[in-house]
TORVO-733756 format. One record per residue (C-alpha): residue in three letters; y, x, z negated. Coordinates in steps of 0.25 Angstrom, whole numbers, plus 5000, padded with zeros to 4 digits. Example, Ala and Ser with C-alpha at 12.3 -4.5 7.8 and 13.67 -1.06 7.14 Angstrom:
! TORVO-733756
ala498250494969
ser499650554971
This chain:
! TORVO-733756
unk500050005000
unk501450055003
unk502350094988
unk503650054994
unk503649914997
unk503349845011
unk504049895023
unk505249855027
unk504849785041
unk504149655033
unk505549635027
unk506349525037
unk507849525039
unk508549435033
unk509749435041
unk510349345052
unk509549275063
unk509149345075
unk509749325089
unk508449265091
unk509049145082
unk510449085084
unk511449105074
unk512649035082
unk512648905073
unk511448795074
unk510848715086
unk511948595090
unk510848515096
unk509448485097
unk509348555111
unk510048695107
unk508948685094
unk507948675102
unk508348785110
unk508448875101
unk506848845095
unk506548865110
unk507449015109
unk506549055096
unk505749155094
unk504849105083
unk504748955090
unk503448975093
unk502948985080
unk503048855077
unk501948825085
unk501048885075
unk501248775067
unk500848625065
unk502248555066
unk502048405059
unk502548295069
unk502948165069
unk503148015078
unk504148045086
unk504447905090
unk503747905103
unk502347895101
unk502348065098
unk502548165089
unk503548255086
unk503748395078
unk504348365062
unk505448445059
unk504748525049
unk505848595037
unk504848595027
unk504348725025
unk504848745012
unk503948665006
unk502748685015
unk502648755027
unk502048685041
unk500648725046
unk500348845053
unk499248805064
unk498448935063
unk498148885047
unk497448785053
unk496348905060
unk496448985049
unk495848875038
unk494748835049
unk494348985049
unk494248995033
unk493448845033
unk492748905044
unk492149015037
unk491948945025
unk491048855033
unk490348955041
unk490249075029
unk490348995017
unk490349125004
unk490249225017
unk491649195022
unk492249255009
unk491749375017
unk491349345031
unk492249275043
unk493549315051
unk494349305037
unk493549335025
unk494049245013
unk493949375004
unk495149435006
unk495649325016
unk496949345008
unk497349485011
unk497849475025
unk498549345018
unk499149405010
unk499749515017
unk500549445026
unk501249395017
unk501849535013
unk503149535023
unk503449395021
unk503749445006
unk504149595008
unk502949635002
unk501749735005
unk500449675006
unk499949724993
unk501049654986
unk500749484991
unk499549394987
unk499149254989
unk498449154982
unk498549044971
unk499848964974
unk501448984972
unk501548944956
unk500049004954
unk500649134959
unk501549134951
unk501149104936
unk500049244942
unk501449304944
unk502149264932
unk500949304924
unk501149434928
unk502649464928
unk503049374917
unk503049434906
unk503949404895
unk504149514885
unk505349524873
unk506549474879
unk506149464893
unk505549314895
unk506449254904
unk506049204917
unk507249174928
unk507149084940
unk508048994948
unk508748884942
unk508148794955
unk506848864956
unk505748774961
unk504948704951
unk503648764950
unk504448924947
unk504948854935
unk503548784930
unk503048934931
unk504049024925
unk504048914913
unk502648914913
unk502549054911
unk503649064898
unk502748964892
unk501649034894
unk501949154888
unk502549064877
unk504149064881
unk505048934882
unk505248924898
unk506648844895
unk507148974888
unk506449074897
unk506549034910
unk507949054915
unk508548974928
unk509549034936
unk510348904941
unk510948894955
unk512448904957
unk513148754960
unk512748794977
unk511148794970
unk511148964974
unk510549054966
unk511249174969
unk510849324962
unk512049324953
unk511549194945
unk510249274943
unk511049414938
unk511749334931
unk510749284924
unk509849424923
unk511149494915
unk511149374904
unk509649394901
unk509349524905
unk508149574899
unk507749424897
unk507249394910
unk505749424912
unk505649364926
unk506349314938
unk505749194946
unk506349164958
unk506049074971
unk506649174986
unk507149034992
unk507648934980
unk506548804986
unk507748714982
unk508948794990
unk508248865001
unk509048984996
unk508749124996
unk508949194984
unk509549344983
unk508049384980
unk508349534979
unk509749534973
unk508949444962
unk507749524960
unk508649634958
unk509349584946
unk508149534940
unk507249664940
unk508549734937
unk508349634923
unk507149704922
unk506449554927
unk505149534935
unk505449454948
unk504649334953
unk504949284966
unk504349134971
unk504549134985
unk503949004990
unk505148964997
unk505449125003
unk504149185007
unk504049145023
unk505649105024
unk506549215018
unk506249375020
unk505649445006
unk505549565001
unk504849564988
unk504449704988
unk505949754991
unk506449664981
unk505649704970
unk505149584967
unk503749594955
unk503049464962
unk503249334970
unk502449204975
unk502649134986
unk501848994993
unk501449005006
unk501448865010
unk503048845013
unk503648955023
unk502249015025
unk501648885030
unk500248905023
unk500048765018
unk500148665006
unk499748734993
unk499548855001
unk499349004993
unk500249074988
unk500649204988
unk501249324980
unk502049444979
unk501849564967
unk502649694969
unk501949824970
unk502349884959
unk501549764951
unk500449744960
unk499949864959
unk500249894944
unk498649824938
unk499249804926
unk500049684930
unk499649574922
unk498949464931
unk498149334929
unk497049394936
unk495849324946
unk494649404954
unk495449384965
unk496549494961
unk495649594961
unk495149704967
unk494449624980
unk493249734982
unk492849714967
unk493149554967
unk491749524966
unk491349644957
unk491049544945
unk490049604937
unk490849734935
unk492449694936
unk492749644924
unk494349684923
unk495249634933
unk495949754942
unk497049694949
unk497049734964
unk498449794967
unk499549714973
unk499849574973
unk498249534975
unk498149574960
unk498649434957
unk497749374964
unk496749284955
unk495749194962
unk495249194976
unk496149134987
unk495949004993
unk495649045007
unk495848905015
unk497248905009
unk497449065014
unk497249035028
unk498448975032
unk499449045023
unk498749175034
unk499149075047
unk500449055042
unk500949205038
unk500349265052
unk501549155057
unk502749255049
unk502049395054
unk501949325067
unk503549275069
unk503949385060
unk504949385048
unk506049415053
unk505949325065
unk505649195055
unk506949255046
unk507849235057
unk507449125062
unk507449055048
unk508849115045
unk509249035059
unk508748915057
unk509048885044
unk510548925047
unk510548845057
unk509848715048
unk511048755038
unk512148755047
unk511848615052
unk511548565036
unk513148605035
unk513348515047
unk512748405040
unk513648335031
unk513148285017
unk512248365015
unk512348485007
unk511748645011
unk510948714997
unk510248835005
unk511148945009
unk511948975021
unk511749115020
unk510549165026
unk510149275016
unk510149175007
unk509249075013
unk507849035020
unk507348905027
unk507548825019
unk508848735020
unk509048645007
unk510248515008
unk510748434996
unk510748295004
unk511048154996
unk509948054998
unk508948174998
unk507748094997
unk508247995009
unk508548095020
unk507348185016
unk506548055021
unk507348025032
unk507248165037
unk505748165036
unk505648025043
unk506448085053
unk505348195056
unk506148315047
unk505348385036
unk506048455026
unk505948415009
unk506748374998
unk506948404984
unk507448314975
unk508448254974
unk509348294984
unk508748444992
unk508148445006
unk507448555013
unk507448605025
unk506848735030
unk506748765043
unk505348875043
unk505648965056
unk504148975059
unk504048825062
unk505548775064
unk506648785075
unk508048745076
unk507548605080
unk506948575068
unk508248615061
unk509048535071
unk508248405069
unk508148415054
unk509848425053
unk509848285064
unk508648215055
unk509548265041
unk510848205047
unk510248095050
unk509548075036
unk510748095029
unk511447985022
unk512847915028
């Protein structure tokens, strides 16, 4: 394994579109939006996925306009092969296929695994799959929270998504704290932004306090960025461990876990990486812990050392195999592998920094036509450092004009009471979609 870090070429830029994408102001019509899917490079990708359709009103179908991939990301055609091929063997080799076949469930995982690495900034030694997102994380938090003297405190984001703040209070209790004193919120500025001063403010009043940061990349609320290594910074500089959920990130915005100096992360694989509902999840642990044995872990025959796996009559202490696979604990469901494999050959196939450019286009485009729109109002940042997909409005009868844009054949999802989400995925979307969803939401709105 390399000592420095991944190289810099898995790292995408995170500047302004290509030439390949416009940036002279959004389509005007329907015609010049559909010109310009017809001018992108990526357009083709979308053929590697099964679109939902609906009636359209003249005895056919026609393509949904899907903005949902936030919440659960559309169905890469190849998952379909992929999952035949692991019944397949089951039905042909039964035990043997654990062993035998084109893909051997042994360590069907590995290659998994792996490329997951660039989408994160990481080596291949330092990501993992298996279990799901708040799973992963309780293994996580089991071995980097660890409160001692003064240092108890847990920080996260005032408008973290629900389940982050049943775990981290889970975890006082569990080593015997009062999670309404110990977990400390960092609460969003009247625009709901969390930017890096709220959180440095908050690192210089408790100082040695702080135990551990848990932080989401893309508040699921907001669609925005945060400043992930301004923050990180700070918080190691308070001598803290940083924790980092990237559900809403990993897939959408470009990572650099290694570089940032992040101790570990978990992520689902179901939203931006299209790898289905309840789909498994995956992890990040530095180097510098995952090849330190003497990491605490909750630990399962799965994280060990897979050429001694089944040496059962004479292992009888657990030896951690180096890296994040060292926090592996049982063995993993293959049938729910398979397509989480169909869906990350899709990123290696389009390539990083072809999907950022295009995502930074179209999302621009999405929010310059939202500030066209009158009574409404704009939560995810302008600025393209600070943002992903995901486009999030404040609109007044929430509820109703979610429905009216479903009924009208446009996909996104609210959160009560009054947030709807939009979030334009560049493997599957064009400027067509973004182009009906503003007509359908102008529509939708009241007066």
């Amino acid at each position: 394994h390399p000592t420095d870090g991944p190289p810099s070429s898995l790292h995408p830029t995170d500047g302004p579109p290509s030439s390949l994408h416009p940036t002279d102001g959004p389509p005007s019509s329907l015609a010049e939006a559909r010109a310009r899917d017809a001018a992108d490079p990526l357009r083709h990708f979308r053929d590697r996925f099964a679109v939902p359709v609906r009636p359209d009103g003249q005895g056919g179908t026609e393509p949904v306009v899907y903005l949902c991939g936030n919440s659960l990301g559309l169905m890469p055609l190849e998952a379909t092969r992929r999952v035949r091929e692991v019944l397949d063997a089951w039905g042909g080799l039964a035990v043997d296929g654990h062993f035998a076949g084109t893909a051997p469930w042994y360590r069907y995982d590995e290659p998994i695994e792996a490329m997951q690495a660039p989408l994160v900034g990481a080596s291949d030694d330092e990501v993992a799959l298996g279990n799901s997102l708040t799973v992963d994380l309780h293994l996580l938090l089991a071995s980097f929270y660890r409160p001692t003297g003064r240092r108890t405190r847990i920080v996260i984001e005032g408008n973290a998504f629900p389940s982050d703040r049943y775990a981290v209070a889970a975890q006082a209790s569990w080593h015997g704290l009062d999670p309404a004193t110990t977990v400390v919120e960092v609460d969003p500025d009247p625009d709901g932004r969390l930017p890096p001063e709220r959180f440095e403010e908050v690192f210089d009043r408790l100082g040695d306090e702080v135990a551990l940061v848990l932080l989401g990349g893309v508040n699921y609320l907001s669609g925005e960025l945060l400043d992930l290594p301004r923050i990180v910074r700070a918080a190691r500089a308070a001598g803290a461990v940083v924790g980092l959920d990237l559900a809403h990130a990993i897939g959408n915005v470009p990572l650099r876990l290694h570089d940032w100096d992040v101790d570990f992360a978990a992520w689902c694989t179901y939203k931006y990486l299209n790898s289905g509902p309840g789909a498994v999840a995956g992890w990040f642990v530095h180097r510098r812990h995952g090849q330190d044995p003497l990491v605490p872990r909750l630990a399962g025959w799965w994280g060990n050392d897979p050429d001694r796996r089944f040496a059962m009559t004479v292992e009888r202490r657990f030896v951690p195999r180096p890296g994040a696979a060292g926090w592996k604990v049982s063995n993993p469901p293959i049938l729910a592998l398979a397509p989480v494999g169909a869906s990350l050959e899709l990123f290696a196939d389009a390539g990083l920094d072809a999907l950022r450019a295009k995502s930074l286009a179209l999302t621009g485009d999405l929010l310059a036509l939202l500030h066209e729109t009158p009574g409404i109002r704009v939560l995810t940042p302008s600025a393209a450092a600070a943002r992903g997909c995901q486009v999030s409005i404040r609109v007044p009868d929430a509820a109703l004009v979610h429905h009216a844009l479903h009924a009208a054949g446009v996909i996104g999802d609210l959160r009560d009471p009054d947030v709807i989400r939009l979030s334009p995925a560049p493997l599957y979307n064009g400027w067509e979609d973004v182009w009906r969803a503003v007509t359908a939401l102008r529509t939708a709105l009241p007066g």
